[in-house]
C-alpha positions as CSV (number, residue, x, y, z in Angstrom):
1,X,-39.2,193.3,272.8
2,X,-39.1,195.7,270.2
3,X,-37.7,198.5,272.3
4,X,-34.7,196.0,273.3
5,X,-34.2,195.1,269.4
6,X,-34.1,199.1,268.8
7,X,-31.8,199.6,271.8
8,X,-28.7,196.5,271.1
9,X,-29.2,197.6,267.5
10,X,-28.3,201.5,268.4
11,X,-25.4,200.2,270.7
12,X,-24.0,197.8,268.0
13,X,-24.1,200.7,265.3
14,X,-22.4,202.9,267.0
15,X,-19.5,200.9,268.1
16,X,-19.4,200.2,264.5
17,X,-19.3,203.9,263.6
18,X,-16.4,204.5,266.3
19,X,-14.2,202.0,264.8
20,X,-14.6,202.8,261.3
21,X,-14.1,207.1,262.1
22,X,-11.6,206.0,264.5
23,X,-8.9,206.1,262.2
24,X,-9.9,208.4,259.0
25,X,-11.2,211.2,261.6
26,X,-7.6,211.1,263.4
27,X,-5.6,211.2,259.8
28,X,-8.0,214.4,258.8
29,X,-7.2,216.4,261.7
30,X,-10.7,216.4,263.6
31,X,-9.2,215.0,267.0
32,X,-6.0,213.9,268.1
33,X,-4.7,210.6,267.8
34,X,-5.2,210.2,271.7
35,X,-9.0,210.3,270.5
36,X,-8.5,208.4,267.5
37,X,-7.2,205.3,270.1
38,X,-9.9,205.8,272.4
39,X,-12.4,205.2,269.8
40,X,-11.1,202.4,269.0
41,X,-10.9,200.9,272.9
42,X,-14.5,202.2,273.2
43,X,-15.5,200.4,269.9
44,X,-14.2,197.2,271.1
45,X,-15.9,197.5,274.8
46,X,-20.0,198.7,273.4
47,X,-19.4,196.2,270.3
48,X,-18.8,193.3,273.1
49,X,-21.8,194.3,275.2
50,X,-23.6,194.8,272.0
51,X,-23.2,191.5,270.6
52,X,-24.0,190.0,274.0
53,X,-27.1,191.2,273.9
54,X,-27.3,190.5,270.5
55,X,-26.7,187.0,271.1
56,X,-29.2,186.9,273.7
57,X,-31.8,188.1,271.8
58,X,-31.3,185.8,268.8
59,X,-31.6,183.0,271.3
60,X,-35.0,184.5,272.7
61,X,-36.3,184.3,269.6
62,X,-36.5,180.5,269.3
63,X,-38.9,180.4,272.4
64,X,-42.7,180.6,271.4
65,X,-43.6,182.9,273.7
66,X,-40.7,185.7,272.6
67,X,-40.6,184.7,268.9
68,X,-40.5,187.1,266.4
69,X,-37.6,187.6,263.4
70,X,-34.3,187.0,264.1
71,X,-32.4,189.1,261.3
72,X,-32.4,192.6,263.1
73,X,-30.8,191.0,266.5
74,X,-28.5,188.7,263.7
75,X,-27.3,192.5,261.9
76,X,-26.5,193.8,265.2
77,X,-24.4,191.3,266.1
78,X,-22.6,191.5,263.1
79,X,-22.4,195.5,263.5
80,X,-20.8,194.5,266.7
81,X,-18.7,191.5,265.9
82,X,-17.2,193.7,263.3
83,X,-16.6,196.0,265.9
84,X,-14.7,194.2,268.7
85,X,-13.1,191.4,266.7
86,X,-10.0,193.8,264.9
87,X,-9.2,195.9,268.0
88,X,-8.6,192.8,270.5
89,X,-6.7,191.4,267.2
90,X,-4.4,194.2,267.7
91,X,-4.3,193.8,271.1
92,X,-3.0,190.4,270.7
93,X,-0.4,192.0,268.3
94,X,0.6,194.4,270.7
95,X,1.3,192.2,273.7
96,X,2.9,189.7,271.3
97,X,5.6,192.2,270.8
98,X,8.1,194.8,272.7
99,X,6.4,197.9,273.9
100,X,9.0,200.1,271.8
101,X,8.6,203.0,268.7
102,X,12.2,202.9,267.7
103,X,13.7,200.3,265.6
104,X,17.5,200.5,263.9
105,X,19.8,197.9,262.3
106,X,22.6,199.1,264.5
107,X,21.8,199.7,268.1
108,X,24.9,200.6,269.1
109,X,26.0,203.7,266.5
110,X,21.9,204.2,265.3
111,X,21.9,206.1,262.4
112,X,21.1,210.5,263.0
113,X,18.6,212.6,261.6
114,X,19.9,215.4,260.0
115,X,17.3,217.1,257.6
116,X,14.4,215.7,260.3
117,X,16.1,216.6,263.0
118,X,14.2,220.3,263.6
119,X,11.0,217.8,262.8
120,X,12.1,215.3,265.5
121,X,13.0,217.6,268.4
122,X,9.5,218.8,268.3
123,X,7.8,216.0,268.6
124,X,6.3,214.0,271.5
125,X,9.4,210.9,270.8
126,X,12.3,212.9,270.0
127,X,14.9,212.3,268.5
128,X,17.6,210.7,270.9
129,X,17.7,206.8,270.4
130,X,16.6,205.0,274.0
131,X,20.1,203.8,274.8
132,X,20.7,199.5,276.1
133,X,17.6,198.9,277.3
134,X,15.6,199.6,274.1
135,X,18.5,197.9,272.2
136,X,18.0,194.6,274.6
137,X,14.1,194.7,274.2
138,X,14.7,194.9,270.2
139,X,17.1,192.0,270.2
140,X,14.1,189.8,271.8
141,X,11.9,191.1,269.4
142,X,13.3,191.4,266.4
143,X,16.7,189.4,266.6
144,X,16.6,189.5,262.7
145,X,17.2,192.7,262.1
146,X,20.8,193.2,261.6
147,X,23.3,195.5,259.3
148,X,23.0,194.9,255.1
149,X,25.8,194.4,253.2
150,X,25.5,194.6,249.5
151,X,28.5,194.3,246.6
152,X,27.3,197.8,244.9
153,X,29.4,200.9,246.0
154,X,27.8,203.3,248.2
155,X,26.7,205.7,245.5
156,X,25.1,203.0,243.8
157,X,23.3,201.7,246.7
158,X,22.5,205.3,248.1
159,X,20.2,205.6,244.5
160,X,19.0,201.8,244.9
161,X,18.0,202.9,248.5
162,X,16.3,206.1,247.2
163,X,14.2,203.5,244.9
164,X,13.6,201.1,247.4
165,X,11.8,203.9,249.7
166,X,9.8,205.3,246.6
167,X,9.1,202.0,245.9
168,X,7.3,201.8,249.5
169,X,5.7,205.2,249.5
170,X,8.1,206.8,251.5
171,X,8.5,211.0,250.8
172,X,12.0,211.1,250.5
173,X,13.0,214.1,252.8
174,X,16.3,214.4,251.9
175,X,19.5,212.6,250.0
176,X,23.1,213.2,250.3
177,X,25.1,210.7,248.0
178,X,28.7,211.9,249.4
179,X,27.5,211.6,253.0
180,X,25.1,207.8,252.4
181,X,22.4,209.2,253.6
182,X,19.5,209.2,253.1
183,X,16.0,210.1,254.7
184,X,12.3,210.1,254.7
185,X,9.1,209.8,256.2
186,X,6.2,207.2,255.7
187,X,2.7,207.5,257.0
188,X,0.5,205.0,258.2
189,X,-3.1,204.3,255.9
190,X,-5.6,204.0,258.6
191,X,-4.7,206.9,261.4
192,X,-1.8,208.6,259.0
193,X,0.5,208.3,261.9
194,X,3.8,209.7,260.2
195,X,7.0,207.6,261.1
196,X,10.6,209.0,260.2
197,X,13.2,206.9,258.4
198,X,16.8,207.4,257.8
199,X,19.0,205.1,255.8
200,X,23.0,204.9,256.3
201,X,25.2,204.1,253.7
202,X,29.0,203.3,254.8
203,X,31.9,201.5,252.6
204,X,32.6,198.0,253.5
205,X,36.3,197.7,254.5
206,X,36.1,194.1,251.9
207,X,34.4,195.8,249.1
208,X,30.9,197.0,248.9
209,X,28.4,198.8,250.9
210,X,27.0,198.4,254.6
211,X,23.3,199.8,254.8
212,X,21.9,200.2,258.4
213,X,18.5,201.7,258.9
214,X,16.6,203.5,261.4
215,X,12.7,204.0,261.8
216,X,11.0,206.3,264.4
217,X,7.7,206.7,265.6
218,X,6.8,210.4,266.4
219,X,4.3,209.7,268.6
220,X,3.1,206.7,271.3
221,X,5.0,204.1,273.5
222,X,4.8,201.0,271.2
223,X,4.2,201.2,267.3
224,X,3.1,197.3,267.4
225,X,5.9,196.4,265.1
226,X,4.9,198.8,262.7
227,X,8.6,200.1,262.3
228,X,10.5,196.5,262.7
229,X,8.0,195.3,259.7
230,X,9.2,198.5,257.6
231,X,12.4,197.6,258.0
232,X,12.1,194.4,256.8
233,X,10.3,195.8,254.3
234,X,12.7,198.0,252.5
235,X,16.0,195.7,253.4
236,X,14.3,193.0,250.9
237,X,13.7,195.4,248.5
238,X,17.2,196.7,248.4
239,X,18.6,193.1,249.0
């Protein structure tokens, strides 16, 4: 019995450990982000067997002829609960919406890197926006992000858009008033993922300033609404 309370207690500590390096180890540099990911599937999977067993053995110890104290079966099933629970939350996340890294206020002229563009054409996503079908899988995702249209001219709003992204802790990468543009690059807390932004400013044939946006995963498939949330994000601000 002993041996079994070692054993579910190793398992459930260590698909604690995963979880929690999953993300710092992948923003220092000591494995890819590939790794980083499958830490955090292989968290998920020994933190469920874990607190099975866990759960088992907590039972066990209510009948006479196994009792003995419950609290080191109890702390490794909450080494392991901690460790499954947030990863199939994020599943749930990621199936609740569209599989896509590349999110723009106007799908049909995106904004273009300029100053990131050497930046983007080397990494795994590129640069080139995904055309229709990405366009139709935002619109059933995210049919609220649309164009900004503010009353301040577009030098004004070029600076207010400059604050906005500072405001967010965004690195502004570059800013060209005459042109309304303006980019940068944000990177995620937990795995430092680094996702590029770049912010159009055109004059509004009525009078003031249309803003359209466009954030870009540099790496993975789907950024589970990371850049439709950061979009959001700085359109309030600047609204």
């Amino acid at each position: 019995m002993r041996a079994a309370r070692a054993l579910v207690m190793a398992v459930c500590v260590a698909s604690f450990v995963m979880l929690v390096s999953s993300g710092p180890g992948t923003r220092m540099g000591l494995w890819p982000w590939q790794t980083g990911l499958s830490l955090v599937r292989w968290a998920a999977w020994t933190g469920m067997i874990g607190s099975a067993a866990a759960l088992v053995l907590v039972v066990m110890t209510l009948v006479p002829k196994w009792r003995a104290r419950a609290w080191v079966p109890l702390v490794a099933l909450a080494y392991g609960v901690i460790a499954f629970v947030p990863p199939l939350l994020l599943l749930q996340k990621a199936k609740a919406v569209p599989p896509i890294h590349d999110i723009t206020t106007d799908p049909f002229d995106p904004p273009a890197f300029v100053a990131l563009m050497p930046m983007r054409q080397q990494v795994a996503n590129g640069a080139a926006y995904g055309g229709t079908e990405i366009a139709k899988q935002q619109q059933q995702g995210y049919p609220d992000i649309k164009s900004l249209v503010v009353k301040a001219t577009p030098a004004e709003t070029v600076q207010k858009a400059i604050d906005a992204a500072r405001s967010l802790g965004w690195e502004i990468v570059s800013s060209d008033a005459p042109a309304g543009r303006v980019e940068a690059t944000d990177t995620s807390m937990w795995f430092g993922f680094k996702d590029d932004i770049i912010v159009r400013v055109r004059p509004e044939p009525s009078g003031g300033s249309r803003v359209d946006v466009r954030s870009v995963s540099r790496v993975g498939k789907s950024d589970i609404g990371a850049n439709a949330k950061r979009v959001r994000e700085f359109l309030a601000k600047l609204a």
